[in-house]
N, C-alpha and C positions, 0 to 999 in steps of 0.2 A: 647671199643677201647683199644690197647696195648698202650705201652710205654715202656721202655727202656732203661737207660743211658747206652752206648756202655763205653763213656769215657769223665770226664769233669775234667778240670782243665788249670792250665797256660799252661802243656806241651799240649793240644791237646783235642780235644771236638768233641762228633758224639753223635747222638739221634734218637732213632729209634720210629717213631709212627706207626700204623698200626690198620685198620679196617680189617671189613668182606671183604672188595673189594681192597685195594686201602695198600701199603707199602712205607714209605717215609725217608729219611736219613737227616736230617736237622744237618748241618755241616755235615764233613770227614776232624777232622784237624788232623790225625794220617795217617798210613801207610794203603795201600788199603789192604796187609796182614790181618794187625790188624782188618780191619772191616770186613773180611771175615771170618775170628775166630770169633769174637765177633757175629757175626750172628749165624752162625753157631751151636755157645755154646746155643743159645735161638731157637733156631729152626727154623731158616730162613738163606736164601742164599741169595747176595747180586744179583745175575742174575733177583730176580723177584722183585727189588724195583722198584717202579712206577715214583721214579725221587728226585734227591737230590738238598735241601734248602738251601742255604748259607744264614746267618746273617749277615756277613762283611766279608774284603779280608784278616786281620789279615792269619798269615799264622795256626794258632794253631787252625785255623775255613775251614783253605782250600787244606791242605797240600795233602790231600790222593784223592782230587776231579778228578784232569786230571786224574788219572791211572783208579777209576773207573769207569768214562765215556765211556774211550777209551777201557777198560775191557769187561765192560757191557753192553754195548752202551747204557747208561743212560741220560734220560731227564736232562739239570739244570735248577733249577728257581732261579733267582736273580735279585737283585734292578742295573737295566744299571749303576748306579754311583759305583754298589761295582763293576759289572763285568770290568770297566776300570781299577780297580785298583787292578785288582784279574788276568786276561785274558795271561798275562804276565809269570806269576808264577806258573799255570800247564798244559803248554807245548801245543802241537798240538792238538786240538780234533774237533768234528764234531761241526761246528757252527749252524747247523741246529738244534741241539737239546736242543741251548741256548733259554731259556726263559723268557723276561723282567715281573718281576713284579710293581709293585706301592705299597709307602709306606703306602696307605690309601685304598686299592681295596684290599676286598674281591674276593679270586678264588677258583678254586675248582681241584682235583686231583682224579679222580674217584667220589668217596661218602662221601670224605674227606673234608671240607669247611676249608679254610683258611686265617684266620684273619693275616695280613702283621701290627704290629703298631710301630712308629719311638722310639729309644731312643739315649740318650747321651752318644757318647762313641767317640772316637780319631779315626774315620775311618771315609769312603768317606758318608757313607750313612747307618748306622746301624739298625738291626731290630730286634724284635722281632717279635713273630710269636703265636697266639692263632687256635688250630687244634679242630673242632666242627663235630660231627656226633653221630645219633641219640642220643641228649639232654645231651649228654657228651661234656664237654671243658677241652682238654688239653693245659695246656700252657706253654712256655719256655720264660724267662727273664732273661738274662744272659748280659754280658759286660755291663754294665751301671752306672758311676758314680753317679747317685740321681735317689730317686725317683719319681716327679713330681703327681701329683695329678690325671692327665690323665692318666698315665699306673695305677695305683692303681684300678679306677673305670674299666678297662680292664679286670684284674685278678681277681677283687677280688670274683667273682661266680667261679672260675674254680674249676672242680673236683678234678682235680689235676695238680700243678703247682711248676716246678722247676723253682728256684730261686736263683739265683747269692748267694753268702756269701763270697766272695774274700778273706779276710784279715782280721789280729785284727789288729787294729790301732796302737796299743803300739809295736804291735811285730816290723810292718812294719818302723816303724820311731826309733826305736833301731836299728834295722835289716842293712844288710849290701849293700842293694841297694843305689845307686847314689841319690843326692839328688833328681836332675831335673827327674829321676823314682819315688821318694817316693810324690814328687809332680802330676807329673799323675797322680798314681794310686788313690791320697786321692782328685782328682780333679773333678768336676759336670760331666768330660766326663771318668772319670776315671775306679773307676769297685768300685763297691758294698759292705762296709763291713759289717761283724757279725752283730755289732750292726746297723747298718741300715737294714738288711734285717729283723731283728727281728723288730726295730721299723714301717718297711713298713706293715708286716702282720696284727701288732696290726691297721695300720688304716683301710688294707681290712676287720675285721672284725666290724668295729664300723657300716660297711653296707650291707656286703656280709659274706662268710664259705668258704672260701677256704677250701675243704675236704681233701686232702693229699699235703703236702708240700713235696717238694726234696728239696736240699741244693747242691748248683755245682757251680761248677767253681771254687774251693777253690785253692789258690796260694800254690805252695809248696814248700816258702821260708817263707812267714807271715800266715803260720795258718794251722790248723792240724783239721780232723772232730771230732774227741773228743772236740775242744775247739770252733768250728761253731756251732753244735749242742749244746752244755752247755750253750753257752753266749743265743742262740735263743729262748733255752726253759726257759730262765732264764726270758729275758725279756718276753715273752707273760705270764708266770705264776706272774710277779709282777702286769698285767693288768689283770688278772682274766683268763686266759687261761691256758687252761691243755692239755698239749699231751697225746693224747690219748681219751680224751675227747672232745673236741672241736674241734681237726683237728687230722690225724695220722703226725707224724713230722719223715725224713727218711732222710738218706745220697746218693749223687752219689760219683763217685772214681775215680779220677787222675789215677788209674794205672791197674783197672778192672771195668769187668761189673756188673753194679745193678743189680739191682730186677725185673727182670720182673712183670707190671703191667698188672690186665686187670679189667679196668673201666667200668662197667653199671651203667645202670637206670633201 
């Protein structure tokens, strides 16, 4: 399987997964331009995606979705409580190629299996999303104030798994945001910092390998990937873990695109 970060951060989020059969957009919260470069730079055109994934109606998850619908005449799949809350916000398109999912039902997109699992976050119905073919697991956990027990046992076999790292704490509550924001963000529905996402990893390994770690979503008012990355690998090496050894440990970017991945068995 490929994978991809188009673009992660507060301003705007896309993620490209991709099999032998099957090409998938989970989010477009940027400009349909942008994700049509971003393709493009990695060797794919947005005309042959198989159907794009929204996670929530937050706009920094859905911005660029109507233009490429109505562009590409593109499948969506979404949870009916985000598309109420999303349907509003990119304009007119063919409602025939809306697609409900469930927060608990496995589906499938081609050859591509698609784990739907719920998380904590300030929207109508938020998701994450684990993407399975041939005995590869890709997975994406992003917006989510904690990490609960139940998504833990989720991820923690994944081959490769990008993982929220929002905020340092100290920056965020110095920082120049409103309080009633500095509250959200540090809130159970909030979004995910450094040191929680380093302490989540160290409990996926007390039972599972998560093989490649990403790091996304990082705000770009409380935290910088020099200082996501140093706090993360700080904490897994004071529990016994070593990058590079144990897991590969990588960045996604707020303001380009990653690394092209391609995952076997």
């Amino acid at each position: 399987m490929k994978y991809c970060s188009l673009t992660s951060g507060s301003s705007g989020n896309s993620q490209f997964i991709a099999s032998k059969e099957a090409r998938i957009l989970l989010d477009a919260g940027v400009t349909g331009k942008y994700i049509k470069e971003s393709m493009e730079a990695i060797g794919e055109k947005p005309e042959n995606l198989d159907g794009i994934l929204v996670t929530h109606e937050h706009s920094d998850h859905i911005k660029g979705v109507g233009v490429l619908m109505r562009r590409y005449d593109l499948p969506l799949y979404v949870h009916e409580d985000t598309w109420k809350g999303m349907h509003a916000q990119i304009g007119k398109i063919n409602l025939e190629k809306v697609n409900f999912i469930g927060g608990d039902n496995p589906f499938e997109i081609k050859d591509i299996s698609i784990h739907p699992f719920h998380v904590d976050h300030d929207a109508a119905n938020p998701l994450g999303f684990s993407f399975k073919n041939e005995g590869v697991t890709i997975s994406v956990a992003t917006d989510l104030g904690h990490m609960p027990e139940s998504i833990v046992r989720v991820l923690e076999n994944s081959d490769l798994l990008m993982l929220e790292a929002n905020h340092d704490v100290e920056m965020l509550k110095v920082g120049r945001y409103p309080w009633f924001l500095k509250q959200r963000i540090l809130g159970d529905s909030g979004h995910l910092s450094n040191e929680s996402a380093g302490n989540a990893l160290v409990k996926m390994f007390e039972r599972g390998s998560p093989g490649c770690v990403l790091l996304g979503h990082l705000s770009h008012e409380n935290n910088f990937p020099e200082l996501a990355l140093e706090t993360v690998r700080g904490i897994l090496e004071e529990n016994g873990l070593r990058d590079g050894r144990d897991l590969d440990l990588d960045m996604t970017y707020r303001n380009r695109v990653g690394r092209l991945y391609n995952i076997t068995k």
